[in-house]
gemmi code that builds the backbone of each chain (N, CA, C; Angstrom):
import gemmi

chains = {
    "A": [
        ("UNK", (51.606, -57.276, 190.391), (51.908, -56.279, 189.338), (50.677, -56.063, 188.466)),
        ("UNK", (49.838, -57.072, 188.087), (48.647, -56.491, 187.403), (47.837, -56.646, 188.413)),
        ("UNK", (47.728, -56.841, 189.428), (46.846, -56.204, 190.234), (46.708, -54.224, 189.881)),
        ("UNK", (48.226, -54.050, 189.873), (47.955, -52.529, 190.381), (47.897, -51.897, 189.014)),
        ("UNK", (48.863, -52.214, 188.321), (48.293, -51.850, 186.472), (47.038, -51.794, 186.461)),
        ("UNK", (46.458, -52.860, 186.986), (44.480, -52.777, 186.503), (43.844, -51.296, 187.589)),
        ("UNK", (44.739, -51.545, 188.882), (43.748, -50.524, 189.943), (44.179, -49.118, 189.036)),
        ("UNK", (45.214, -48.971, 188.273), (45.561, -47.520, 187.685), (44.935, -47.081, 186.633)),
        ("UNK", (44.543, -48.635, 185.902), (44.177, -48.719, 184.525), (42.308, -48.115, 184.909)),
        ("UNK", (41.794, -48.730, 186.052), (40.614, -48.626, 186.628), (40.407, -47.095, 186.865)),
        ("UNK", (41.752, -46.282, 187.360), (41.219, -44.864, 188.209), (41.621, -44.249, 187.198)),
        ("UNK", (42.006, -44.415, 186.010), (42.324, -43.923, 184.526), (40.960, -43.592, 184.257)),
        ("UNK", (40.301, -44.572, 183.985), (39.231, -44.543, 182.872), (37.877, -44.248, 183.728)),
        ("UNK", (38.285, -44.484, 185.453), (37.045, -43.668, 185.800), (37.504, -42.047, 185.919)),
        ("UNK", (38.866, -41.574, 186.297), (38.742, -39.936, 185.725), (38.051, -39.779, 184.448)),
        ("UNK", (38.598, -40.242, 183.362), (38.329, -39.667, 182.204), (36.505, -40.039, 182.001)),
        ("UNK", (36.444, -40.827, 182.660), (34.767, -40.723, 182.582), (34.413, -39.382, 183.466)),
        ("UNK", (34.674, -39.376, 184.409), (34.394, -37.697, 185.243), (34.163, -36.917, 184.471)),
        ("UNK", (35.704, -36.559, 183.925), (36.230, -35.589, 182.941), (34.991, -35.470, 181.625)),
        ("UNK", (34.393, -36.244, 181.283), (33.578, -36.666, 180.075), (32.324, -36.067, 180.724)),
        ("UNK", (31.825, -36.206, 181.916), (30.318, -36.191, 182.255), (30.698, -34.580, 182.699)),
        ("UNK", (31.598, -34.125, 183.526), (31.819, -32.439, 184.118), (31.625, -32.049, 182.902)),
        ("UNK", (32.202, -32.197, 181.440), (32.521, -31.340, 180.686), (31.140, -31.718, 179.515)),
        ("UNK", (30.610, -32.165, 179.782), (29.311, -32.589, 179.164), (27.949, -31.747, 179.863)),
        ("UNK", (28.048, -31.668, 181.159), (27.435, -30.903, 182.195), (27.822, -29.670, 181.844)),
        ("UNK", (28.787, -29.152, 181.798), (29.162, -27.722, 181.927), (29.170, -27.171, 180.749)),
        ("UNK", (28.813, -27.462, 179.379), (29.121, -27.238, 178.612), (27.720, -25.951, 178.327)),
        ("UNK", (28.482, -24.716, 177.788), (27.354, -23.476, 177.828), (25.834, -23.868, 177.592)),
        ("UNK", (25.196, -23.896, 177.747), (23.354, -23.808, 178.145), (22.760, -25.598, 178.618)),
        ("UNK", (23.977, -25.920, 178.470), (23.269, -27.459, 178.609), (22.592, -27.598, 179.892)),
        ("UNK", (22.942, -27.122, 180.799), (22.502, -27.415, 182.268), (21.639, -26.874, 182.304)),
        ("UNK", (21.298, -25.373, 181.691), (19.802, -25.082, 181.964), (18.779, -25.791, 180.656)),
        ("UNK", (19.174, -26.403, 179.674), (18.479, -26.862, 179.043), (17.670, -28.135, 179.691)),
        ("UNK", (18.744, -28.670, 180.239), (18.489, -30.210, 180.917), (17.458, -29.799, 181.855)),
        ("UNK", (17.491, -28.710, 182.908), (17.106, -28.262, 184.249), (15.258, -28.001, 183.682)),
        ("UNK", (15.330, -27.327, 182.319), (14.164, -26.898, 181.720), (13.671, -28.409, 181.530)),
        ("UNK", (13.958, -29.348, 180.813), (12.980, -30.409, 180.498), (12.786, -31.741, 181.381)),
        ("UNK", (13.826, -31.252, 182.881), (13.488, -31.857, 183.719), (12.116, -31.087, 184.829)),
        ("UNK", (11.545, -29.941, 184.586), (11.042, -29.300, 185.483), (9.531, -29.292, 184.173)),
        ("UNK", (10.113, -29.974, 182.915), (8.248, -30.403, 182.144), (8.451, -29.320, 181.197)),
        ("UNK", (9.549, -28.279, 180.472), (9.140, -27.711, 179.641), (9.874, -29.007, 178.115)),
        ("UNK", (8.632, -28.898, 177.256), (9.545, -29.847, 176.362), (9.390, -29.493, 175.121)),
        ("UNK", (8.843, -28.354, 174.818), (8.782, -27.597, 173.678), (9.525, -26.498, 173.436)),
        ("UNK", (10.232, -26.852, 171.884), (11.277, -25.972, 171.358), (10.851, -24.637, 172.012)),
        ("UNK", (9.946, -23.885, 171.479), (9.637, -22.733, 172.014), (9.545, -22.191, 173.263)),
        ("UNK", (9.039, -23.042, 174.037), (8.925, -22.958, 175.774), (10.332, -22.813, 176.324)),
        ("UNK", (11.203, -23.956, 175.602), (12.416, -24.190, 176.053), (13.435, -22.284, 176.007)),
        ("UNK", (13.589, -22.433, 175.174), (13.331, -20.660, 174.563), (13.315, -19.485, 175.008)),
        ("UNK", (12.195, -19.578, 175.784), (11.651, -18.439, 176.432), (11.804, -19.102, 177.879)),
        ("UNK", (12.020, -20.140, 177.987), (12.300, -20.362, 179.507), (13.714, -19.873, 179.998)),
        ("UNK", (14.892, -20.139, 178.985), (16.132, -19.585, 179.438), (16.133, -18.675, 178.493)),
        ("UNK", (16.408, -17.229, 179.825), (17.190, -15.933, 179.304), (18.639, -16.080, 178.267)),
        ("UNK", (18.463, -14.855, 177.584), (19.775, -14.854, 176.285), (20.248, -16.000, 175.561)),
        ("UNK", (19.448, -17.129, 175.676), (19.584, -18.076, 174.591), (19.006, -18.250, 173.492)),
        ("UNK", (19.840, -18.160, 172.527), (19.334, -18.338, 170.892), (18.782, -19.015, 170.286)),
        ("UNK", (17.673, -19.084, 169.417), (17.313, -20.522, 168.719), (18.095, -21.552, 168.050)),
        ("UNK", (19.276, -20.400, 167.721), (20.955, -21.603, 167.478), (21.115, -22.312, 168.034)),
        ("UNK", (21.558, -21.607, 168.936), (22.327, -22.479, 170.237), (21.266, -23.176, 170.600)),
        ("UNK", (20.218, -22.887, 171.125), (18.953, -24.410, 171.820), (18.975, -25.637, 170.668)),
        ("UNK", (18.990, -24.656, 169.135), (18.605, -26.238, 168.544), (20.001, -26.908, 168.731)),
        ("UNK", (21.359, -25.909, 168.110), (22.620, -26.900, 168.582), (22.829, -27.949, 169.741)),
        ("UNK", (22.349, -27.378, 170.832), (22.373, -28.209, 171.987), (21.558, -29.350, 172.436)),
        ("UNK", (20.452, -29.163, 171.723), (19.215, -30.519, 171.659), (19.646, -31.383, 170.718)),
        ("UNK", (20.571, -30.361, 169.744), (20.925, -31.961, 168.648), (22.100, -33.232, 169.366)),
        ("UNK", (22.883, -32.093, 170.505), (23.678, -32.500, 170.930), (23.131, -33.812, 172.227)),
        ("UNK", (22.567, -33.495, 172.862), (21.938, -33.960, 173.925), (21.320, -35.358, 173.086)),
        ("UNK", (20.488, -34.893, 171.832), (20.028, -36.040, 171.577), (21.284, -37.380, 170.920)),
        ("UNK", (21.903, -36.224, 170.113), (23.358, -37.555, 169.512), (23.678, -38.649, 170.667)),
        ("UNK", (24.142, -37.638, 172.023), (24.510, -38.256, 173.379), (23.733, -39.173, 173.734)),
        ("UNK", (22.593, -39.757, 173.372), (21.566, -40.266, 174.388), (20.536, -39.858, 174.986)),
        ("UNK", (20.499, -38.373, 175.880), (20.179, -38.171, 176.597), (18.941, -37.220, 176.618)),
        ("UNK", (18.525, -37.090, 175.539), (17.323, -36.617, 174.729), (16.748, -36.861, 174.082)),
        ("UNK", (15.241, -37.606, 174.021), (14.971, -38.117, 172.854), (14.031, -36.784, 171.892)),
        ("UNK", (13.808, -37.139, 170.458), (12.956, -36.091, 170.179), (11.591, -36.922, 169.295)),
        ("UNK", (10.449, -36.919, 170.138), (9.379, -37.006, 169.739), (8.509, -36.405, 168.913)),
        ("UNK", (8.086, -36.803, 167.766), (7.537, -35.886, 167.208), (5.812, -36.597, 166.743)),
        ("UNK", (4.610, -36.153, 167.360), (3.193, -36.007, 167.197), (2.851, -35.558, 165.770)),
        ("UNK", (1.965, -36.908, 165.340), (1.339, -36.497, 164.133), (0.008, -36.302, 164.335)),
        ("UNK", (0.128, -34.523, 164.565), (-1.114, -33.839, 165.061), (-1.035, -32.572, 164.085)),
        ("UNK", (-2.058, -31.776, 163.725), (-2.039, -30.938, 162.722), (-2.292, -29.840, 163.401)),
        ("UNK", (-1.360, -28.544, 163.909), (-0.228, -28.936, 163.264), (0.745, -29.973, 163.943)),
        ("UNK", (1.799, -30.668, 163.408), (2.876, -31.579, 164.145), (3.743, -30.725, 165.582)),
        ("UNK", (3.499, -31.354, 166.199), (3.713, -30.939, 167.628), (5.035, -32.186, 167.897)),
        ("UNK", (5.993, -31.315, 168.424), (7.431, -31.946, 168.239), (7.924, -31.995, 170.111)),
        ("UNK", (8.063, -32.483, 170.750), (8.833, -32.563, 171.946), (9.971, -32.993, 172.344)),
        ("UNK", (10.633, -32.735, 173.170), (12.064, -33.208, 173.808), (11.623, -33.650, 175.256)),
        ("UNK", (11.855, -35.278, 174.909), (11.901, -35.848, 176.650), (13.134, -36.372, 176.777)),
        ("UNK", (13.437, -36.058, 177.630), (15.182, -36.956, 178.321), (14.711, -38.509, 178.743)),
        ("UNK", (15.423, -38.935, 178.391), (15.740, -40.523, 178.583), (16.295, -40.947, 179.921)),
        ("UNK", (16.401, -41.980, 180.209), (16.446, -42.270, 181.590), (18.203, -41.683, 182.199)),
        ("UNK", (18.913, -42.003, 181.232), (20.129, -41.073, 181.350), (20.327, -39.945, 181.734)),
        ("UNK", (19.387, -39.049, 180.986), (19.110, -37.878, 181.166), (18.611, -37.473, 182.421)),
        ("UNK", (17.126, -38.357, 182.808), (16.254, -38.239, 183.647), (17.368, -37.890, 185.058)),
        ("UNK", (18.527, -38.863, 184.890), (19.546, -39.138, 186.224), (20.129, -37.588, 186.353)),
        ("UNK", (20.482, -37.091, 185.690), (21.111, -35.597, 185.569), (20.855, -34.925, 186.568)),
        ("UNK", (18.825, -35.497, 187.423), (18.248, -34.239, 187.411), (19.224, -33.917, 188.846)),
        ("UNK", (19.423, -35.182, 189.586), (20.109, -35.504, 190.748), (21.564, -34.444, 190.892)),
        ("UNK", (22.085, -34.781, 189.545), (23.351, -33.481, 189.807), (22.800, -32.153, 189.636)),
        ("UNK", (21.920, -32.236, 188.687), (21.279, -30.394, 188.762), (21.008, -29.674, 190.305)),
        ("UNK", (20.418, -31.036, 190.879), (20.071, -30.466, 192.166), (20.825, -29.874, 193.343)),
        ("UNK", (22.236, -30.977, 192.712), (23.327, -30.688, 193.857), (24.311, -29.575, 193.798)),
        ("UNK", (24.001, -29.434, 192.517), (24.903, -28.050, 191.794), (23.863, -27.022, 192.156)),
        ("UNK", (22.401, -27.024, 192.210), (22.077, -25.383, 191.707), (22.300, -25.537, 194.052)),
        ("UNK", (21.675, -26.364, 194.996), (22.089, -26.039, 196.216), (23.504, -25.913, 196.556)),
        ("UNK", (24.631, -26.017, 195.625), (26.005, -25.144, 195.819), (25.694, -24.142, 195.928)),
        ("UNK", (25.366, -23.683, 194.650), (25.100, -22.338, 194.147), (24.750, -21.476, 194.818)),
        ("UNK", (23.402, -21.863, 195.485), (22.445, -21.187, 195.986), (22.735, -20.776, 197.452)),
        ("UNK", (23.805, -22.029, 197.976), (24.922, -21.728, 199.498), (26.053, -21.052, 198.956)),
        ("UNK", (26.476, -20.945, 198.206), (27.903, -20.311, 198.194), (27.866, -19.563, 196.966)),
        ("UNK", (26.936, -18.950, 195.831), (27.202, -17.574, 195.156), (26.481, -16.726, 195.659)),
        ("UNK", (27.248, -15.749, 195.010), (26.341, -14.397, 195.122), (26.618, -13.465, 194.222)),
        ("UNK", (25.706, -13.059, 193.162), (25.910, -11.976, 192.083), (27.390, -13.023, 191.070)),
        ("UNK", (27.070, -14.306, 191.519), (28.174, -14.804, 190.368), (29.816, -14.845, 190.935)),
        ("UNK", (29.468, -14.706, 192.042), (30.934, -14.596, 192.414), (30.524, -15.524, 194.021)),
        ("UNK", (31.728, -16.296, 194.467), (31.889, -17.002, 195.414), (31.725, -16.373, 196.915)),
        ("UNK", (30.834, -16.317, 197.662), (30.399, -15.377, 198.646), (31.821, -15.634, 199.645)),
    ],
    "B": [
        ("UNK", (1.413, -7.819, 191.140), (2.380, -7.073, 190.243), (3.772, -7.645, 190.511)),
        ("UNK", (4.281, -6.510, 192.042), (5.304, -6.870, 192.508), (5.683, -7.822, 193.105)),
        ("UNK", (4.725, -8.729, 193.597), (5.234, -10.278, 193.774), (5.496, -10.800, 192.299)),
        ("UNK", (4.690, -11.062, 191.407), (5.364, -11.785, 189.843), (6.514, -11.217, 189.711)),
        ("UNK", (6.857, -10.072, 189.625), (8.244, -9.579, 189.081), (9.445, -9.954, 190.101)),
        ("UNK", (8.904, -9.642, 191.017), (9.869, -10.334, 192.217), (10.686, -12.024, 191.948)),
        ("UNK", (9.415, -13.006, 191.731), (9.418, -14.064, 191.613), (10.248, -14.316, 190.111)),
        ("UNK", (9.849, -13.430, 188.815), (10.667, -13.549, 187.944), (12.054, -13.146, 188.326)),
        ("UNK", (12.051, -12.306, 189.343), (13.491, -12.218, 189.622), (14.323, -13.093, 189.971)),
        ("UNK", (14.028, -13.316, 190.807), (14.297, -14.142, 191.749), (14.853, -15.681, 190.704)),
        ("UNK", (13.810, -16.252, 190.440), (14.208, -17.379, 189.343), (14.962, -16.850, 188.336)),
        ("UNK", (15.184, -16.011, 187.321), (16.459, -15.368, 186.826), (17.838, -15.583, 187.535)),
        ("UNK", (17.737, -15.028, 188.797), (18.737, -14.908, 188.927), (19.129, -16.577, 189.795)),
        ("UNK", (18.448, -17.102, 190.438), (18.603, -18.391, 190.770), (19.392, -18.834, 189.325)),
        ("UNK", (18.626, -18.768, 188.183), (19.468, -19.533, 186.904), (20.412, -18.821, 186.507)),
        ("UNK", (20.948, -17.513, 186.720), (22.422, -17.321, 186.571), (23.163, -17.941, 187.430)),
        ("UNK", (22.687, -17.922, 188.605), (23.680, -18.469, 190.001), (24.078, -20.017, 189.428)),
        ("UNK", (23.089, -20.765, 188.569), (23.049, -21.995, 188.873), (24.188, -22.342, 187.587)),
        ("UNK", (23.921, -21.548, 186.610), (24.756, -21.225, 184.591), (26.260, -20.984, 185.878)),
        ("UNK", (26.114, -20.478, 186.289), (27.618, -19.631, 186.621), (28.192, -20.869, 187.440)),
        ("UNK", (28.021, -21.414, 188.122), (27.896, -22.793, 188.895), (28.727, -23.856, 188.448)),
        ("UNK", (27.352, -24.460, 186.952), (27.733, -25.677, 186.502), (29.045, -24.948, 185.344)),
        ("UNK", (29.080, -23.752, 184.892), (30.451, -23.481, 183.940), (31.610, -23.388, 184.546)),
        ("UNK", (31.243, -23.239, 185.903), (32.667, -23.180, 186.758), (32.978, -24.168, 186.491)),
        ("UNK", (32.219, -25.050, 187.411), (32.806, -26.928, 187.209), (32.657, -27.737, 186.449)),
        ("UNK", (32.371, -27.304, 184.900), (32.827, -27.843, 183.243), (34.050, -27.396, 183.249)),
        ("UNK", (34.543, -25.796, 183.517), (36.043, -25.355, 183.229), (36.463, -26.775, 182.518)),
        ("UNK", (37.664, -26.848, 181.865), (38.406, -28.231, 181.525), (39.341, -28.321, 182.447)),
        ("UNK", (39.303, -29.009, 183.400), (40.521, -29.833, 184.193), (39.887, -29.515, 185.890)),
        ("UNK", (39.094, -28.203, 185.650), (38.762, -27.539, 187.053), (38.217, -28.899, 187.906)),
        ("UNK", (37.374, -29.818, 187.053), (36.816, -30.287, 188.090), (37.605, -31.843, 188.781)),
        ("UNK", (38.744, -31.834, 187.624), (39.738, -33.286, 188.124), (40.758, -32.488, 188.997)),
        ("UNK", (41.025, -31.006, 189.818), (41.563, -30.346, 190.083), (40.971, -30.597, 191.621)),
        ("UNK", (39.963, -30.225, 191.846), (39.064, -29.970, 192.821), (39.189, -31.550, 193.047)),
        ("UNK", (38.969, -32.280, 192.566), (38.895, -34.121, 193.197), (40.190, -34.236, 193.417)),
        ("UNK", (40.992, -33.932, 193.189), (42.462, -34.260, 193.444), (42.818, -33.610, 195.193)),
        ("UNK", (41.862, -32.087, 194.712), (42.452, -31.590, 196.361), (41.546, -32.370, 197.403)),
        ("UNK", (40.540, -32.590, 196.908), (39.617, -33.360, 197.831), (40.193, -34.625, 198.223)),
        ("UNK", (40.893, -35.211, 197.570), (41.481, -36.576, 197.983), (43.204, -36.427, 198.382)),
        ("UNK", (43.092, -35.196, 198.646), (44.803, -34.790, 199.736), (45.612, -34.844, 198.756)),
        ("UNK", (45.670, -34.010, 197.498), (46.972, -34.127, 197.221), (47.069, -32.150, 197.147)),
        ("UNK", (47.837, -32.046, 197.609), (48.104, -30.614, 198.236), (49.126, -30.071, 197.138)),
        ("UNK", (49.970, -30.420, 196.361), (51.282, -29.845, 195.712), (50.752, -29.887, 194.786)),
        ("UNK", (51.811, -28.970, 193.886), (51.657, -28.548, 192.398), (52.120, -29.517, 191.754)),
        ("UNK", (52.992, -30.220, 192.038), (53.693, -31.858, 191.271), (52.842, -32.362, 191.403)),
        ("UNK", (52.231, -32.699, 192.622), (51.438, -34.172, 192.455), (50.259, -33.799, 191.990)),
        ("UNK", (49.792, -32.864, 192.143), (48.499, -32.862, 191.328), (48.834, -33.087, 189.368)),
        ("UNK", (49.523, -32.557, 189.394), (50.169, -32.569, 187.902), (50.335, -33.864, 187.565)),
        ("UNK", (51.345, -34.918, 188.403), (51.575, -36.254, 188.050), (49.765, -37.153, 188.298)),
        ("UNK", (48.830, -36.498, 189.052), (47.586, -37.037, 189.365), (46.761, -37.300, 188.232)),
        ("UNK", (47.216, -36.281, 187.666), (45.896, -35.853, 186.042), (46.423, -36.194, 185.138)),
        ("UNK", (46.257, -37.008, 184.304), (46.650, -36.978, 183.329), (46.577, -36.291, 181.907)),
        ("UNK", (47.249, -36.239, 181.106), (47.271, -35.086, 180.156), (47.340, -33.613, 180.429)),
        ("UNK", (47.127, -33.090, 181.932), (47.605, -31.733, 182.048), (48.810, -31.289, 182.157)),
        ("UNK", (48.727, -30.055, 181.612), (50.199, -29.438, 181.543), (50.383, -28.387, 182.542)),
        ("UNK", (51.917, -28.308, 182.913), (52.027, -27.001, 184.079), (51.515, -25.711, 183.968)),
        ("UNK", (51.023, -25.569, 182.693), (50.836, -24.080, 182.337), (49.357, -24.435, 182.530)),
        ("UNK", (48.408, -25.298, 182.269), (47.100, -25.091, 182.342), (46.966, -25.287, 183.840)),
        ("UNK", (47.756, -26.072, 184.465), (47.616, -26.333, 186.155), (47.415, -25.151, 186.983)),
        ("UNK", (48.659, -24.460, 186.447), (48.863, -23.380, 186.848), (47.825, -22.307, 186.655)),
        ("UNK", (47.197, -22.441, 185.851), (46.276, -21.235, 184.960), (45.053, -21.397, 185.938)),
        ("UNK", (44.580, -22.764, 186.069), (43.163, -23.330, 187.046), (43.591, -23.261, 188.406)),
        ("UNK", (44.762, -22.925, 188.812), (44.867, -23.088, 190.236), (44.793, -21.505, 190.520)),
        ("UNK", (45.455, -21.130, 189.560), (44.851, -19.251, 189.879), (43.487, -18.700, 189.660)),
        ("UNK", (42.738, -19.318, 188.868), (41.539, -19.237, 188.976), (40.346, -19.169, 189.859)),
        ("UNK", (40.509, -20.534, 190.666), (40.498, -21.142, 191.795), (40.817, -20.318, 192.946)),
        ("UNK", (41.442, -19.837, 192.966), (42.463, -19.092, 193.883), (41.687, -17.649, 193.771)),
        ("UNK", (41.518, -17.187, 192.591), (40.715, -15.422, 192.435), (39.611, -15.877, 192.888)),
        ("UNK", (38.596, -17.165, 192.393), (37.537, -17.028, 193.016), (37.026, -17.389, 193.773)),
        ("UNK", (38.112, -18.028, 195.131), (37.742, -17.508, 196.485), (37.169, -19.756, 196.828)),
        ("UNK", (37.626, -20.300, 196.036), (37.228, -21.576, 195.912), (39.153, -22.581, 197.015)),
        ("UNK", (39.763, -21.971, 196.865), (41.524, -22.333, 196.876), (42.063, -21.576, 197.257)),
        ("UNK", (42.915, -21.887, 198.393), (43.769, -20.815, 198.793), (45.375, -21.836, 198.699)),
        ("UNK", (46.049, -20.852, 198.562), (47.577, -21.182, 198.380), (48.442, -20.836, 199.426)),
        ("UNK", (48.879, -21.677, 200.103), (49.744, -21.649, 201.241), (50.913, -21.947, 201.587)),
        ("UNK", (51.915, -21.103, 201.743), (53.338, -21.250, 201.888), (53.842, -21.228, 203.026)),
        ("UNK", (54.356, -22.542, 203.358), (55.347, -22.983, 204.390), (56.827, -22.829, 204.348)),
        ("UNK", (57.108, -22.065, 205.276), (58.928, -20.847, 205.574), (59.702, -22.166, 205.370)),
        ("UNK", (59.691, -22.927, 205.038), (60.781, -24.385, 205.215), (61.913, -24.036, 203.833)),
        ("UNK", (62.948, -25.413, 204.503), (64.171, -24.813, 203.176), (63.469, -26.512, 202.909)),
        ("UNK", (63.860, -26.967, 201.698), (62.813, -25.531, 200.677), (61.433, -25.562, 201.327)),
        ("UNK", (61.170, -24.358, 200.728), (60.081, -23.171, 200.765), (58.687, -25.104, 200.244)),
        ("UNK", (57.988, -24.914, 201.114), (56.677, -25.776, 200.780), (55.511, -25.014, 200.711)),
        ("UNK", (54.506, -25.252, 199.240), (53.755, -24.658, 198.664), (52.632, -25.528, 198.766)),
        ("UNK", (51.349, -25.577, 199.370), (50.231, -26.047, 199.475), (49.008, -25.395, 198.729)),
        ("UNK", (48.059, -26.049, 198.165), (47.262, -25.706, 197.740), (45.883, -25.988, 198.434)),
        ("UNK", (45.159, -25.310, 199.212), (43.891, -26.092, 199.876), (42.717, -25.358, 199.566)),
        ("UNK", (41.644, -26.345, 199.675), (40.194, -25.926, 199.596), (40.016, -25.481, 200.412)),
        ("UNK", (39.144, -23.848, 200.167), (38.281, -23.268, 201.185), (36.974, -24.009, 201.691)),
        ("UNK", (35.891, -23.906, 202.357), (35.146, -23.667, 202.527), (34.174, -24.526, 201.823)),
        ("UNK", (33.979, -22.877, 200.647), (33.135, -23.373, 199.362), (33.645, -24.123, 198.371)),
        ("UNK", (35.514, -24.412, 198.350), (35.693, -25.411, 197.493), (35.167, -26.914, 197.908)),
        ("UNK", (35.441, -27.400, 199.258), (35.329, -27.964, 200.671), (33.831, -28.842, 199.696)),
        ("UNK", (33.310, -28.085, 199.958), (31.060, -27.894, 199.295), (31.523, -28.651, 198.091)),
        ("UNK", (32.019, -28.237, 197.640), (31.944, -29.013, 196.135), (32.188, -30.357, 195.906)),
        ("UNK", (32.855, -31.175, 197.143), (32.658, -32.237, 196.768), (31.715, -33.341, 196.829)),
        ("UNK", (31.066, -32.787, 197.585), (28.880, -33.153, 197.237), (28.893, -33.298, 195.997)),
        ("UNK", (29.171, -32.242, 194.771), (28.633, -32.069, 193.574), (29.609, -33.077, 192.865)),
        ("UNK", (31.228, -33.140, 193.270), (31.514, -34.025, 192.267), (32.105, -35.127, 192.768)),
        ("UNK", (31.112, -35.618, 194.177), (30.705, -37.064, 194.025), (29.371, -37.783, 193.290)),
        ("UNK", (28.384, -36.560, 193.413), (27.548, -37.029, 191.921), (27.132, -37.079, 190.994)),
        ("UNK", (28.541, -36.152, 190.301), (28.873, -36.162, 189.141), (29.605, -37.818, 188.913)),
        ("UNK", (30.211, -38.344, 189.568), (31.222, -39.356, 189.589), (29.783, -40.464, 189.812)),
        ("UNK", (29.109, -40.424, 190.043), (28.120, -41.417, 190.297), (27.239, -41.521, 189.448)),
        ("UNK", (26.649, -40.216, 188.951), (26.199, -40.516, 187.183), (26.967, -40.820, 186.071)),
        ("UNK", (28.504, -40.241, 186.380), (29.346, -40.977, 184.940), (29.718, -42.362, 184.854)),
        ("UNK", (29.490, -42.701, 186.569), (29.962, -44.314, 186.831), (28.783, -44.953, 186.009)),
        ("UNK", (27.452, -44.655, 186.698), (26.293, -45.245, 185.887), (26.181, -45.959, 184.738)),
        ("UNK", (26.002, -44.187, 184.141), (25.791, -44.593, 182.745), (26.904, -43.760, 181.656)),
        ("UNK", (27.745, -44.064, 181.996), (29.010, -43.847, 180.972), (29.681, -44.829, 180.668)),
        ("UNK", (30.290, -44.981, 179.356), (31.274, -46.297, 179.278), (31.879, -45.576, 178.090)),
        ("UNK", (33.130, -45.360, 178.260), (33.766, -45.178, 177.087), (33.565, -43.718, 176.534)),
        ("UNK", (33.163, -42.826, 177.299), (33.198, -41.738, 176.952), (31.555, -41.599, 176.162)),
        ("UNK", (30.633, -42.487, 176.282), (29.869, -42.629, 175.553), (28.455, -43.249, 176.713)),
        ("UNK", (27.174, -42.547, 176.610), (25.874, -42.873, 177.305), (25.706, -43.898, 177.323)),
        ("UNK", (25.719, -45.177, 178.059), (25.423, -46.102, 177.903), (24.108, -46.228, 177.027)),
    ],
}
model = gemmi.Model(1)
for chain_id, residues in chains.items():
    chain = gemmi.Chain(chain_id)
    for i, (resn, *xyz) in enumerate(residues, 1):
        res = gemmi.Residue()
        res.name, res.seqid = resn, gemmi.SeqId(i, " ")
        for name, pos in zip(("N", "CA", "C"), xyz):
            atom = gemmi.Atom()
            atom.name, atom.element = name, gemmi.Element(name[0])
            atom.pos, atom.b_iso = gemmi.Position(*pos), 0.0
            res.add_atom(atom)
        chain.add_residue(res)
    model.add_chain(chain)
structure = gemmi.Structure()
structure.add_model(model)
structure.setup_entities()
């Protein structure tokens, strides 16, 4: 009997970990934010102009977010002027592995945004 | 000329394909939906009793979703009673590449809803 309580208690808390990392992943610009400072852009501005229709709101919202999480650190250079960067942490660094597996979905099975 | 613009194209639209992608499979529940069909549970009950905290109306809401975009098809068997299946296409089929390593970075470094 607690054998199987624990195996339920076990596939409990690894869904809701799923559930935690999908919805952490998917959450609007994060994936291309992550995708950007895994591919070396690590400046606010670069970041920016690297993804289309994203706001300086939303990027800084989402770097604050990333960083609360762990998964961003923010460096900041005492250089004149102060030169500020975002490197992902080894947490982060791991992401790049699902980015990869998600954008080759993508890239096999969309088209124009819709499921070929 | 027209090679750069090309190439900006091209990467544009690679990063919509890829935005459109990872928001599919943030949806909330979409992606404990998709692991459920992946691991054979075919009915609208049991997927329901599978997940916890979902309700019939959001089940229902993601399985039509699923279903418009060509990810799920819904299949009805003439039996008394009438048996209702839910199965992965194809490209739903594909997806479970992506959220086995999604499940392998949250195993990592997640604990508690929180980055290690």
């Amino acid at each position: 009997m607690g054998k199987v309580k624990e195996r339920v208690k076990s596939s409990e808390s690894y869904c809701a970990q799923f559930q935690c990392a999908v919805e952490l992943i998917g959450r609007r610009w994060t994936g291309a934010i992550v995708r950007g400072l895994l591919g070396g852009v690590y400046r606010f501005s670069d970041l920016k102009n690297a993804i289309p229709d994203l706001s300086e709101k939303m990027l800084s919202e989402r770097l604050k977010e990333l960083e609360t999480m762990g998964l961003v650190k923010r460096e900041v250079f005492p250089e004149t002027p102060v030169r500020i960067e975002y490197i992902l942490t080894p947490s982060g660094q791991a992401l790049g592995n699902v980015m990869d597996v998600i954008g080759e979905w993508a890239h096999e099975w969309l088209e124009n945004g819709k499921v070929k």
